[in-house]
N, C-alpha and C positions, 0 to 999 in steps of 0.2 A: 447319498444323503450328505447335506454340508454340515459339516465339523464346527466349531465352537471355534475362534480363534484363540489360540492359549492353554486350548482345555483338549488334549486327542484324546479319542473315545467317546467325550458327550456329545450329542446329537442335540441340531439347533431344535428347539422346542419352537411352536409356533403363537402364537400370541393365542389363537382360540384354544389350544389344547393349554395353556395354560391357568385362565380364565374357569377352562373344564374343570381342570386338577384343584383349581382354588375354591370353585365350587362343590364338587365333591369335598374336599379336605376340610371344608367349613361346615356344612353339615353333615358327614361320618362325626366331627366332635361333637357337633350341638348334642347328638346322639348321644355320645360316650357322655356327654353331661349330664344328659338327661337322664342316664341308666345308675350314673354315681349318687346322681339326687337322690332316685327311688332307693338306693342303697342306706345310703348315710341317712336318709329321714324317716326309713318303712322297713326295712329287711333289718335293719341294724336291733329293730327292737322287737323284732319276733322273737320269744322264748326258743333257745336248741332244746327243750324236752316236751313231751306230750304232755299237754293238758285239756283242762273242758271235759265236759260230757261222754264220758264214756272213753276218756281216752284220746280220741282221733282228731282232733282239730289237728289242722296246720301247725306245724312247727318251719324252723327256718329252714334245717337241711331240705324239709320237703318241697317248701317253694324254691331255694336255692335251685334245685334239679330241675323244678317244673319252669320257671323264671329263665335260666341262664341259655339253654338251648332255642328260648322266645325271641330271647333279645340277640342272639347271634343272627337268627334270621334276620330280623329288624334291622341289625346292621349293615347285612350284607344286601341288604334289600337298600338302605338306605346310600350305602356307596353304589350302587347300580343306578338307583335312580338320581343322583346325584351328577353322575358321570353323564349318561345321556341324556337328562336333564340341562347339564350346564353346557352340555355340546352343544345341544339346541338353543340354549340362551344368547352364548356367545356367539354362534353366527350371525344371531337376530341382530346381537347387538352392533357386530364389528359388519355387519354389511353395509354401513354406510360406508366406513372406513375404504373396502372396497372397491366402491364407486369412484372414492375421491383417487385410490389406487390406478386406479383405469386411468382416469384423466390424466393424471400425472405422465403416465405412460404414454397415452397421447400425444403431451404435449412434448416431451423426451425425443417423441419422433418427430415433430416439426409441425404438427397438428393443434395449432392455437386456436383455432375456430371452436371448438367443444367445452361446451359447458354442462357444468353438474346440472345444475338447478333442484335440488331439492326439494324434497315434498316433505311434509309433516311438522309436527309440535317442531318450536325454535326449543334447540340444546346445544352443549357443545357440540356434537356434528354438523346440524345444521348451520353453526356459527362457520365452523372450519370450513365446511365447503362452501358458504358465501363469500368467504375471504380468499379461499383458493380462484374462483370465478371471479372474482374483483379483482386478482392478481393476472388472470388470465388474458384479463380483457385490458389490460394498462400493457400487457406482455406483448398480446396483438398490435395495440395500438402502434405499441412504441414501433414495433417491427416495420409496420404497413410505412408507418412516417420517416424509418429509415431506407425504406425500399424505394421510396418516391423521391426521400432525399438525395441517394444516390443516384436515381434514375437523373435526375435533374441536376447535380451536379456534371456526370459524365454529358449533357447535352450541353453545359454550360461550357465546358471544357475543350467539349468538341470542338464549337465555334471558333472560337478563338486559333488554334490549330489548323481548323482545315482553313481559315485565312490566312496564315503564314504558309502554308503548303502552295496556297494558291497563287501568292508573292512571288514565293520561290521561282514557280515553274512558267511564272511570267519573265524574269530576269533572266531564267536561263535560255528562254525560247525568242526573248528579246533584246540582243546583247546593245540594242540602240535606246532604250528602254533608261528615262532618269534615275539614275543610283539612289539620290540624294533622295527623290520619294520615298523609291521602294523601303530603303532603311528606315527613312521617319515611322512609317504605314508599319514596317515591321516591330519597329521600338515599341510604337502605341498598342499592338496587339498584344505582342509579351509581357508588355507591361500590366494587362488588363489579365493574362493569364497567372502572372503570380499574384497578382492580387487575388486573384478568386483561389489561388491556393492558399494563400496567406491566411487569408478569411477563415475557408475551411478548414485549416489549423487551429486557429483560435476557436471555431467553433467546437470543436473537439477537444480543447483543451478547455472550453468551458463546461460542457455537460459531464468529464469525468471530476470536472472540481477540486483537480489536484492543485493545490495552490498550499503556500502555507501564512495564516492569516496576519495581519497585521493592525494596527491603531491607521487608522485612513478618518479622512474628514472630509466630507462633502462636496462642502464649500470651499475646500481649496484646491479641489482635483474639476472644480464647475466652473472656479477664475484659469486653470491654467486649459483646458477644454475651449474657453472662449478666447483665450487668448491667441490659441493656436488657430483658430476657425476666423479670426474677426478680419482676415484680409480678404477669404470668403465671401463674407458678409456685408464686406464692404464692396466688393467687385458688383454684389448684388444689390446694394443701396438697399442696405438689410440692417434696423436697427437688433442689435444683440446687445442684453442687458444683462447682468448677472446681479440678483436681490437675495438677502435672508440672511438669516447667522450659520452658526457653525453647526454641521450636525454628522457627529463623531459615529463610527460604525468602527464593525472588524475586516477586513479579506486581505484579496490582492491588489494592490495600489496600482499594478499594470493593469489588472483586468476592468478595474471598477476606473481607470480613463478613460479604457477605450469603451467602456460602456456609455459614458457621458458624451465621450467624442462624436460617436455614432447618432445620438440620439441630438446631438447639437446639430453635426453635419444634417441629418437626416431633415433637422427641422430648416436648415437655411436652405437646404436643395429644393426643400416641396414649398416653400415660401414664394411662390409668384402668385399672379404678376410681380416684379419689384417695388420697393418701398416700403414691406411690410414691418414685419415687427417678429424676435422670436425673445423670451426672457424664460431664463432658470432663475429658479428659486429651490433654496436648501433651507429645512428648519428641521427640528428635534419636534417629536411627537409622541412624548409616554416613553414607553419604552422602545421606539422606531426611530430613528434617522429618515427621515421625507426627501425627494429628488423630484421637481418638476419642470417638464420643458414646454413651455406652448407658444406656439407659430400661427400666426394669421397665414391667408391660402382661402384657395379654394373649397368649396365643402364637402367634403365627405361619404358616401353610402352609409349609412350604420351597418350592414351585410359584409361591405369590404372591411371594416377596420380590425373584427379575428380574424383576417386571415393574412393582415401583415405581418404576424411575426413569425411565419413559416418562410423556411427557405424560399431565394427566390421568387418572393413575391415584391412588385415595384409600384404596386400602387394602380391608379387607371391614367394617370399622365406623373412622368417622370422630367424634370429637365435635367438636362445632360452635359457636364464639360469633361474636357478630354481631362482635368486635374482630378477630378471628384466624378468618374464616371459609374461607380456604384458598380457592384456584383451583386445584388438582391440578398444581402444576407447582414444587412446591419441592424434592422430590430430583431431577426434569428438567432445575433449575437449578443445580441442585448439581454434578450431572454433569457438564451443560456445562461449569461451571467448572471442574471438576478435570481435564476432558480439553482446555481450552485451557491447563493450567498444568504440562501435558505430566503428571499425576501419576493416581493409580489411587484407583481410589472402592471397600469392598469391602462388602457388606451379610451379616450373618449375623445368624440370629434368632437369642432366646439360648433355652439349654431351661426354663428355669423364666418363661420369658413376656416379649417384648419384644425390642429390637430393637441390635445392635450394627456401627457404622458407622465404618471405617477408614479415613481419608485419606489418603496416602501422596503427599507431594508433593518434586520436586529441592530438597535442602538448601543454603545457603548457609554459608561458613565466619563 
């Protein structure tokens, strides 16, 4: 039997034996109340000498005798029934608990798929196990979305890789073979391999949220984002506009550029044919700070636009430079960021082609 920690010799009590014990212990007193009542308000005032008729009426000695051996059975009757009474209450009661015990265990071993689902009257039990199964199923989620994450990661990895493998073994098998390519061909691969590590760094430094916050402004993290993008933009005969006032928030001034960066770059790469158009706009909203970036393009599915900010996803037509060749993880990173800055990402295609992206993060005064 396990031991008490602290306490040697008392043995762990179990939550329904004790529930028992508190039942029983609550009504053995009600009893002892109930027996002092009759005492203090009825025994107390029976004469101790015989009177009446003849003598023989009741006196107290006499009920006292006839009374006291009544009510010891009563008591003992009443802790018996009391005891297996609350035995059975307490299972009834704590078997939901149980249930929710089980799952737990289930899911301990690696078994996320199982749900309580509960039956009966809404209580706290029913509440607990809704919430345990709502935690169960964001548990699942999250897992399934890391598992795909990773799966897609290591193929994105691959690639890259088994191209420099494949360089390699061309230079070595073709010692006649131009150097000057093979390097270049190799530069651009590696180069596209730490990038997607890079990415996947940051993406994981945004979903754990370790950051420590800081006074950031918008609008001045959306001029220097444009600033950096606008030869970009210009290579693409891409007008980029930056509009609105100031609108003050808290985070990481690293994270919350490359959040803009992303979603600037994102907007001048998907912006073809050339000529179009992309404009941020920053303003104060209540108690939110606002970030919006929208890009003319082409138009849309409304079906594809959830599933851009999952890893890895590029859209249904991508343009591509060897500068800005994209690892599929910049509205993944975007996200992340916005949901470690407790604030809301919204996408909507626009109808005349292209794409409009609302940030919505806690405002600072």
């Amino acid at each position: 039997m396990r031991r008490r920690p602290g306490l040697p010799g008392l043995p762990r009590l179990s939550a329904r034996l004790k529930l028992t014990l508190s039942y029983a212990g609550f009504l053995a007193v009600a009893g002892a109340l109930l027996l002092a009542v009759v005492w203090v308000f009825l025994l107390r005032y029976v004469p101790d000498t015989p009177q009446g008729l003849l003598g023989i009426s009741p006196n107290r000695y006499l009920l006292v005798r006839t009374f006291a051996p009544a009510a010891v059975v009563a008591m003992v009757f009443l802790l018996v029934f009391g005891l297996v009474g609350g035995w059975i209450l307490a299972g009834r009661m704590l078997a939901p608990l149980t249930q929710i015990t089980d799952a737990a265990r289930m899911a301990g071993n690696g078994s996320l798929s199982h749900r309580i689902r509960m039956k009966g009257r809404q209580d706290e039990f029913r509440e607990l196990s809704d919430a345990f199964d709502a935690m169960l199923e964001q548990l699942d989620s999250h897992v399934a979305e890391q598992q795909r994450f990773a799966a897609n990661a290591s193929h994105e990895l691959r690639t890259p890789l088994a191209i420099s493998r494949t360089l390699l073994d061309v230079a070595r098998k073709d010692p006649t073979r131009d150097r000057g390519e093979l390097i270049e061909r190799l530069h651009a691969v590696n180069t596209r391999a730490i990038d997607l590590t890079e990415a996947l760094l940051l993406l994981s430094r945004g979903d754990r949220g370790n950051f420590r916050p800081e006074s950031v402004d918008l609008s001045l993290i959306a001029e220097e984002a444009a600033e950096t993008l606008l030869p970009l933009a210009e290579q693409r005969r891409i007008t980029l506009d930056v509009t609105g006032g100031a609108a003050p928030t808290s985070g990481s001034a690293e994270l919350l550029l490359r959040m803009v960066t992303n979603l600037v770059q994102n907007a001048v790469v998907h912006n073809h044919p050339a000529g179009g158009t992309v404009t941020v706009h920053t303003e104060p909203h209540g108690d939110t700070s606002v970030l919006r970036v929208e890009n003319t393009g082409r138009r849309l599915p409304p079906e594809l636009v959830p599933t851009l900010t999952e890893p890895f996803q590029r859209g249904t037509e991508r343009v591509r430079t060897d500068e800005h060749a994209g690892v599929g993880l910049g509205l993944a990173i975007v996200h992340s960021i916005v949901r470690a800055h407790d604030g809301t990402l919204d996408l909507v295609p626009r109808p005349a082609g292209g794409l409009l992206v609302t940030v919505r993060l806690p405002g600072t005064p």
